[in-house]
Structure formats: C-alpha cells, structure tokens
C-alpha positions, 0 to 999 in steps of 0.5 A: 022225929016228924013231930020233932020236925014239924015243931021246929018249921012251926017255930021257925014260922011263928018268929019276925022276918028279920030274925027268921032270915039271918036265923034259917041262913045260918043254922039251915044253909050254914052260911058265915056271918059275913055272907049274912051280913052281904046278903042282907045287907046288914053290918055283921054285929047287927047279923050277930045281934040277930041271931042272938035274938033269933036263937033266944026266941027259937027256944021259946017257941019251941014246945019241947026241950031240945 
C-alpha cells in the first residue's frame, strides 16, 4: 500500500497546478464543485472542465491500473 501511495503523491506532482488544485480539492478534501469554483475563483464549468482533464491526466501518469 505505501508504493500504491507514494505513486499516486508522485502523479499528482507531476500534473499543472491548475489541474492539480481543483483535483486534490476535490478528490482529497472532498469539496463540492461550487466550493471550488469559490475558492478559485473560477466558474463552476471551468471547475468541471478541470477536472475532467485532471482525472484523464491522473490516469496517465499513474504507473499502475487502479
């Protein structure tokens, strides 16, 4: 489980800031789309838009199918 973890912290390194941000808010601090958007300071389709990419990138950067 420690290699499974420190894979997905290196993934989550390696992604752009504007991706990684509403992605760790979201998936690790489980916060709504609309927190997001208010933290951010972004519109709520662009939170979404986001993190569509977020997730599509998280999966190529993760060495291992999970």
């Amino acid at each position: 489980r420690s290699e499974l973890r420190k894979a997905i912290d290196e993934a989550i390194e390696k992604m752009d800031d504007h991706h990684r941000i509403p992605f760790v808010m979201r998936e690790v601090e489980d916060r709504t789309y609309e927190e997001i958007a208010e933290e951010i300071g972004i519109p709520v389709g662009t939170v979404k838009s986001r993190l569509n990419r977020a997730r599509n990138s998280f999966r190529t950067l993760l060495p291992v199918p999970v």
